[in-house]
N, C-alpha and C positions, 0 to 999 in steps of 0.2 A: 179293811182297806190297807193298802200300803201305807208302810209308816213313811218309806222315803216319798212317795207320791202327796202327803199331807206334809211334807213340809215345805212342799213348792205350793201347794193351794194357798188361796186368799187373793185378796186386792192388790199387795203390793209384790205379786210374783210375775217373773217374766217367761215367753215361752224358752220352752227348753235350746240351747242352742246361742241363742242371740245375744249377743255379745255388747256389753254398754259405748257408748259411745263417750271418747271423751267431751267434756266441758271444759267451759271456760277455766274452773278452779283447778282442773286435773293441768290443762293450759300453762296456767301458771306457776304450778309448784311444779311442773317440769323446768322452767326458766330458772326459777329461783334455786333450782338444786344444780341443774347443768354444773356450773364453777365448781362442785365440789365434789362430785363425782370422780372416780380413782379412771374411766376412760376419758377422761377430758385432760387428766394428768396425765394420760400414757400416750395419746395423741399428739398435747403439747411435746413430750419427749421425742416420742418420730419426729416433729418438724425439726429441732433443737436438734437432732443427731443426724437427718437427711443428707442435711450440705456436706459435714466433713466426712461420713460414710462411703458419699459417691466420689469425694474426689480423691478420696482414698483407693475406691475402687477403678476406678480411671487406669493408673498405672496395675495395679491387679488383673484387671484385664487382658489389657496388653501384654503381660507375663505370662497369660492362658493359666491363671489362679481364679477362687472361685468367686466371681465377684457376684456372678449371679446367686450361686449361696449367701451368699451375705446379706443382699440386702433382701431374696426373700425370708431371709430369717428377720430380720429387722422388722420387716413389715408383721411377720406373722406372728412375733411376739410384742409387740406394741401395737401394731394397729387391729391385731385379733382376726386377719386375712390370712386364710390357707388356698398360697398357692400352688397346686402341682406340678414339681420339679420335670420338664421335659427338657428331653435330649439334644445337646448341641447351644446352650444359651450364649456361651462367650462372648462373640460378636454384636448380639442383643443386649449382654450385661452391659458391655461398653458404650455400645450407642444410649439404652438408659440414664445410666450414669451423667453422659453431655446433656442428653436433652432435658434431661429434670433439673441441671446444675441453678439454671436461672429461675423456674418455679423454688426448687427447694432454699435459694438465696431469699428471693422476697417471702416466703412462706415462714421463714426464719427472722428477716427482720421485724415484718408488722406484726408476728405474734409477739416475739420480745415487747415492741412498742406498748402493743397494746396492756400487756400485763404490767410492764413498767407503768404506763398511765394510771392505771388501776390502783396499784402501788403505792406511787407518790401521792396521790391524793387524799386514800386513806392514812397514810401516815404526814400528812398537812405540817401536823406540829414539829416533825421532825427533821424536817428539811433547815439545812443549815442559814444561816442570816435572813431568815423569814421574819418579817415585818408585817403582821397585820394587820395593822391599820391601813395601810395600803393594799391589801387583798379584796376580792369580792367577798360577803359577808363581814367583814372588820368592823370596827375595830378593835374589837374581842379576839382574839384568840379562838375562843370555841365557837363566835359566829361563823369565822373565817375556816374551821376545820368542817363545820357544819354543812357550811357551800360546797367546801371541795369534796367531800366525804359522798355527799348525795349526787352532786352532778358526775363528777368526773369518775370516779370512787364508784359509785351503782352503775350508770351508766354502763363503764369501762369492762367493771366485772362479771355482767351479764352478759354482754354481747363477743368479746372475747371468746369464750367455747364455743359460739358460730362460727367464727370467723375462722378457728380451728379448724372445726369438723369439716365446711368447705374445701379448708386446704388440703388436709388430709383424701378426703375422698377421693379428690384428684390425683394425688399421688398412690392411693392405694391403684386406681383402673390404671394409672400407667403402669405398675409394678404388675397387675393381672395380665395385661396388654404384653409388655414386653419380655417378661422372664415367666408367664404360665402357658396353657393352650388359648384361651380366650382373647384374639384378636381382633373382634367384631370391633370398630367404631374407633380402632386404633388412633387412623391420623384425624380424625375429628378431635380426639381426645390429648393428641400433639397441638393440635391450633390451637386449642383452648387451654393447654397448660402454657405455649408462649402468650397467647394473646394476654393471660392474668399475670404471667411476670411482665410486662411490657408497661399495661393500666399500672401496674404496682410503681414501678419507675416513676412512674410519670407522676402518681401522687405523694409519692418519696418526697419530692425535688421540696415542695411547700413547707413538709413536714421538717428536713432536716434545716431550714431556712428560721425554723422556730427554735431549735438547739440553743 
């Protein structure tokens, strides 16, 4: 008999082909790994370079310099999207450039925030005239690091590299959209990038009220 054919025999073999299905535990140690991952660091980066990138390119444009090169380079080495350079993008570059100005702003503020959050909570103790006995968890010290560390601190840090990738992905199809061939779903993909800077505003306003 075949020796590679006896090492799939028995009870616990699958047929050939069929691919496992994730579980719950594959589930979750994806979650749990997300934040540390070297693409949730290079994502983060794109948002963080987005804003001044395009408003850099703004006037580059206008110059008939290559903004379109720019920023699909940007894209293509951080957010790991290769798009094919066509002919004539200029007028494309610059209109890009405007119309992502206001995604790539809030895409930039509530990823800051939200790492900041993450942040400050795990480092509780370090925060200057912290008082905890008036803290949640207090009036320990390590009760009070304990609170922030697990709600805000876990919390913050896992859901953070969603809150990326969403933004990202967005801005990768506008960068497909505008500066490659692929214009299928273009201005759907215009309403939906103002529509989530606009939501963004609007739940800014609460957020900077707590500063």
């Amino acid at each position: 008999m075949d020796t590679t054919t006896q090492q799939f025999s028995g009870p616990l073999s699958r047929p050939h082909g069929r691919t496992r299905t994730a579980g719950p535990a594959d589930r979750v140690r994806t979650i749990l790994r997300e934040p540390f991952r070297a693409e949730t660091w290079r994502r983060t980066a794109y948002i963080l370079l987005a804003l001044p990138v395009a408003l850099v390119c703004v006037p580059v444009a206008l110059l008939g310099g290559p903004a379109g090169r720019i920023q699909r380079g940007l894209a293509r080495r951080l957010l790991r999207i290769d798009v094919d350079e066509v002919p004539r993008t200029g007028p494309l570059a610059l209109v890009h450039a405007v119309v992502t100005i206001p995604l790539d702003l809030a895409a930039a503020a509530f990823t800051a925030y939200f790492w900041f959050v993450a942040a400050i909570n795990w480092g509780f103790p370090l925060r200057p005239g912290i008082d905890p006995s008036s803290s949640w968890g207090g009036p320990t010290m390590a009760g009070a690091w304990a609170v922030h560390a697990a709600g805000g601190g876990v919390v913050f840090l896992l859901l953070t590299p969603w809150v990326v990738k969403g933004f990202t992905a967005l801005q990768a199809r506008l960068v497909a959209g505008f500066l490659g061939a692929d214009r299928s779903g273009l201005p759907r993909t215009i309403a939906l990038a103002l529509g989530v800077a606009v939501l963004c505003s609007l739940v800014s306003i609460p957020l900077i009220h707590q500063l």
